[in-house]
C-alpha positions in Angstrom: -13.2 7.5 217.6 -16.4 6.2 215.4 -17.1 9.6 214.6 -13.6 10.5 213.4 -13.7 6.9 211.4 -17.5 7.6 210.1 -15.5 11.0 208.7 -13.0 9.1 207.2 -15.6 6.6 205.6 -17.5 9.4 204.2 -14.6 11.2 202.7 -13.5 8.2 200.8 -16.8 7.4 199.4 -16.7 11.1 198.1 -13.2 11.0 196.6 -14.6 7.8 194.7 -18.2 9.8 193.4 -15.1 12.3 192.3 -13.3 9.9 189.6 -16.4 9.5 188.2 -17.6 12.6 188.0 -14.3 13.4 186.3 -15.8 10.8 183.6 -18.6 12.4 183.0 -17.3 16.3 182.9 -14.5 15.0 180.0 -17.5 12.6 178.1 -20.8 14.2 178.4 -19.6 17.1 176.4 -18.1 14.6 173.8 -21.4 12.9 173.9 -19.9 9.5 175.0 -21.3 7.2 177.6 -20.2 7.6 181.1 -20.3 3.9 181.6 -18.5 2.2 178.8 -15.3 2.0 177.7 -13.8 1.9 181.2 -11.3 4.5 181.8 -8.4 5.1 180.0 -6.0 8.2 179.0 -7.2 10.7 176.9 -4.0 10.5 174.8 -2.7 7.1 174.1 -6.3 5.6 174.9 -4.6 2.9 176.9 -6.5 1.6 179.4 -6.0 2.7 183.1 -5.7 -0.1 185.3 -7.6 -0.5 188.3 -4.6 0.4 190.6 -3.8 3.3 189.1 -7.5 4.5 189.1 -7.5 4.8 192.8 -8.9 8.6 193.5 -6.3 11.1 194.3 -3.2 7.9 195.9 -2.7 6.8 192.1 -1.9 10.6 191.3 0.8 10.5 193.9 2.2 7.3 193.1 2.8 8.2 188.7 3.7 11.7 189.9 0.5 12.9 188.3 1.6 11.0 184.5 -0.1 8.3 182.3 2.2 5.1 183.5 2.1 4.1 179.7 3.2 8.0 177.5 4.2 9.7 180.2 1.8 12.8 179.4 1.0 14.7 182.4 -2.2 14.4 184.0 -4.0 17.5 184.3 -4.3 18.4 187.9 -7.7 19.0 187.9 -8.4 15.3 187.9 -7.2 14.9 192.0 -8.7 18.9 192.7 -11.9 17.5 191.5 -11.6 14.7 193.6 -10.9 16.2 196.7 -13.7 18.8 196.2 -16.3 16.1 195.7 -14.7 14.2 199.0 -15.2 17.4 201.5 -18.9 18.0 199.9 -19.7 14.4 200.9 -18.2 15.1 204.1 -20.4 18.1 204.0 -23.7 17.3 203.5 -23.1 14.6 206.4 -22.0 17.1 208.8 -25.2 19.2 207.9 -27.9 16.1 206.9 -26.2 13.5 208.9 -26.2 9.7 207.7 -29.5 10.3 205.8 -31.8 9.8 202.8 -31.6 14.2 202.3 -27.8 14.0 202.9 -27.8 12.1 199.6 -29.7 13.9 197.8 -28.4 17.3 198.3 -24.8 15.7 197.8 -26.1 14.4 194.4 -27.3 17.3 193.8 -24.3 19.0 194.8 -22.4 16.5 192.2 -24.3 17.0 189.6 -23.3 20.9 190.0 -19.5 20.0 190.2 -19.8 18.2 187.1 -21.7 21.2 184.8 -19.4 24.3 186.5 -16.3 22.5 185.0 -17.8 21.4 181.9 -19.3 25.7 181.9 -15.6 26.3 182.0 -14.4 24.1 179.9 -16.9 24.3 176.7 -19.0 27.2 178.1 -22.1 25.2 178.1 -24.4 23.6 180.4 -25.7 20.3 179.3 -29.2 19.8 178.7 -28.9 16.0 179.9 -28.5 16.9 183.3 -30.6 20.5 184.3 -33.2 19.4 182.3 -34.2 15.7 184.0 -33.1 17.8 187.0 -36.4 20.0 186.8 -38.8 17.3 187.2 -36.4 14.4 189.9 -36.0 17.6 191.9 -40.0 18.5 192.0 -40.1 14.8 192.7 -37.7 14.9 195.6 -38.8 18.0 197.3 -42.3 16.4 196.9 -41.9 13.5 199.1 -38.1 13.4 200.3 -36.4 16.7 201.5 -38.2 18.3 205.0 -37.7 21.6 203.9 -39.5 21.4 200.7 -42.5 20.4 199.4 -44.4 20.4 195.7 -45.3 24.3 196.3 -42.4 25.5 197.0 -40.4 23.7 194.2 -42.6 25.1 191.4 -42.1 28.2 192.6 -38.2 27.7 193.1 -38.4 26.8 189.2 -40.4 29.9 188.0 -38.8 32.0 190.3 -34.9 30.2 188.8 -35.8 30.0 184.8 -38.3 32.9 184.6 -35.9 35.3 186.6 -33.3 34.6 184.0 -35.5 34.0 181.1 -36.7 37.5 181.8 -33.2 39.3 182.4 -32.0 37.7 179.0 -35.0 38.9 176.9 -35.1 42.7 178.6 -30.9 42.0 177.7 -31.4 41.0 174.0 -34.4 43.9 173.6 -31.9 46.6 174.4 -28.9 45.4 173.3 -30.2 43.4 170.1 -28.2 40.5 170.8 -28.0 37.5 172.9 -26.5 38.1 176.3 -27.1 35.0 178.6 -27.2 31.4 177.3 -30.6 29.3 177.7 -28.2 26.9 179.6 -28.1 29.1 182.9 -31.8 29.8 182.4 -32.2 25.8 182.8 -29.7 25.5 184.9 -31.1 28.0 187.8 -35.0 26.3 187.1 -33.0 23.0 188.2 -31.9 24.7 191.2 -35.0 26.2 192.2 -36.5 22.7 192.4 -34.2 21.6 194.8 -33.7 24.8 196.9 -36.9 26.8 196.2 -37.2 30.9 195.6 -35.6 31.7 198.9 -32.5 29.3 198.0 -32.7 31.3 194.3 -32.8 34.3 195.4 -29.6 33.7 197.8 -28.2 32.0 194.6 -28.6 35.1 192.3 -27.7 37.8 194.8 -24.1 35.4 195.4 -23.3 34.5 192.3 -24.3 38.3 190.7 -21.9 39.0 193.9 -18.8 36.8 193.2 -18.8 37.2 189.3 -19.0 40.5 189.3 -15.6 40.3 191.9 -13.8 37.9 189.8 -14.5 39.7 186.6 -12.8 42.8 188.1 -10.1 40.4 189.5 -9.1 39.1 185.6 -9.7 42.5 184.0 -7.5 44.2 186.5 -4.9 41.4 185.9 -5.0 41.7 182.1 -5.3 45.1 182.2 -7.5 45.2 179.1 -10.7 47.3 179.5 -12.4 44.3 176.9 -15.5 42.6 177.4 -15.1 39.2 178.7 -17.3 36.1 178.1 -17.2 34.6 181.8 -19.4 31.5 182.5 -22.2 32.2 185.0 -22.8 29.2 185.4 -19.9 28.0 187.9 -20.7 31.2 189.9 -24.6 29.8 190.1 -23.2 26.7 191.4 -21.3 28.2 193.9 -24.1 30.2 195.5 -26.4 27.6 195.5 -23.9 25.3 197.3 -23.6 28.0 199.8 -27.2 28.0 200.5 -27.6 24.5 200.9 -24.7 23.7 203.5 -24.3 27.1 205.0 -27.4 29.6 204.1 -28.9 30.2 207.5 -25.2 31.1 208.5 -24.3 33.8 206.0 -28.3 34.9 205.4 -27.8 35.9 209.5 -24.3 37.2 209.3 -25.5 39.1 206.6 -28.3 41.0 208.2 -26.4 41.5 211.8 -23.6 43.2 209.5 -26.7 45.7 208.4 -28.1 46.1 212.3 
């Protein structure tokens, strides 16, 4: 029964990290602080009261409107939510109740936040993959077991050179720019966190599911066009994989080959 409460506990506490991550994906692109004003709706800029900020219930309750213009609230608001709360849930059912279960579900957050801001603007902001680089050198230096200082630097020469070098063999050939320096940042950030063995499970699984999903939306529009797909949300993806279930899949993987 503690354990199934403990669950509870730490589902909640993610649902909460969700609303404000929710903040920051619809104000960092607008370059507005995350911290003041206090929330309030995007379209009458009234602002939301604390019991109809509650993550996901306060949805429910205005049957997902602003109480005050009645404009619909974008779903996204309660899926992001409710993503955040099961990665909190997680990283304690793989860390435990521990100083690396936070930081890998930080870490985790901070991905949530830049693959919906990818989608939404197509970029990746600078303000968080770039202090990412050096907190997650820090952090694999003296906090996460499976890292240390050697293995982060060469989880972010391994991430940003990889890319760095696949975009400027890209623009030689095709004379023009084919992958944003965003995702170049974006994977150094990861490899200080994950290292090159986390990088390369995050290129060969994002190179994996993009490629799927662009045949998914080409085959469903049925237009034989070039289409500009953020790779960024597909980076975040396989680098969430590898930090709550990479053992798993690397092994399923190579039985499937045996």
């Amino acid at each position: 029964m503690l354990n199934y409460n403990i669950h509870i506990l730490i589902f909640i506490f993610g649902l909460c990290i969700g609303s404000f991550m929710n903040v920051c994906i619809y104000r960092i692109p607008l370059t507005k602080s995350i911290v003041r004003p206090r929330s309030m709706c995007p379209i009458c800029n009234s602002f939301i009261k604390f019991y109809d900020n509650i993550p996901v219930l306060s949805y429910i309750i205005l049957g997902g409107k602003c109480r005050n213009c009645n404009i619909h609230i974008p779903m996204r608001y309660p899926l992001v939510e409710i993503i955040s709360g099961f990665a909190a849930l997680s990283c304690f059912i793989k860390f435990g109740l521990s100083i690396e279960g936070l930081v890998y579900f930080a870490f985790v957050s901070a991905l949530i936040i830049i693959t919906f801001i990818d989608i939404d603007h197509k970029i990746i902001p600078d303000v968080i993959s770039l202090p990412g680089i050096p907190i997650g050198l820090l952090l694999s230096s003296f906090i996460l077991p499976a890292m240390n200082f050697r293995e982060s630097v060469i989880g972010i020469l391994a991430g940003g050179g990889s890319l760095f070098a696949v975009a400027w063999i890209y623009s030689l050939i095709a004379k023009k720019e084919g992958m944003g320096g965003g995702d170049i940042k974006l994977l150094a950030m990861m490899g200080s966190f994950i290292g090159w063995k986390g990088i390369l499970f995050t290129i060969f699984t994002a190179s994996s599911t993009g490629t799927l999903a662009g045949i998914i939306v080409m085959l469903k529009t049925k237009k034989g066009v070039k289409l500009a797909v953020p790779f960024g949300p597909f980076l975040s993806i396989g680098a969430i994989l590898y930090i709550l279930f990479g053992n798993e899949i690397i092994s399923w993987y190579f039985n499937l080959l045996v």
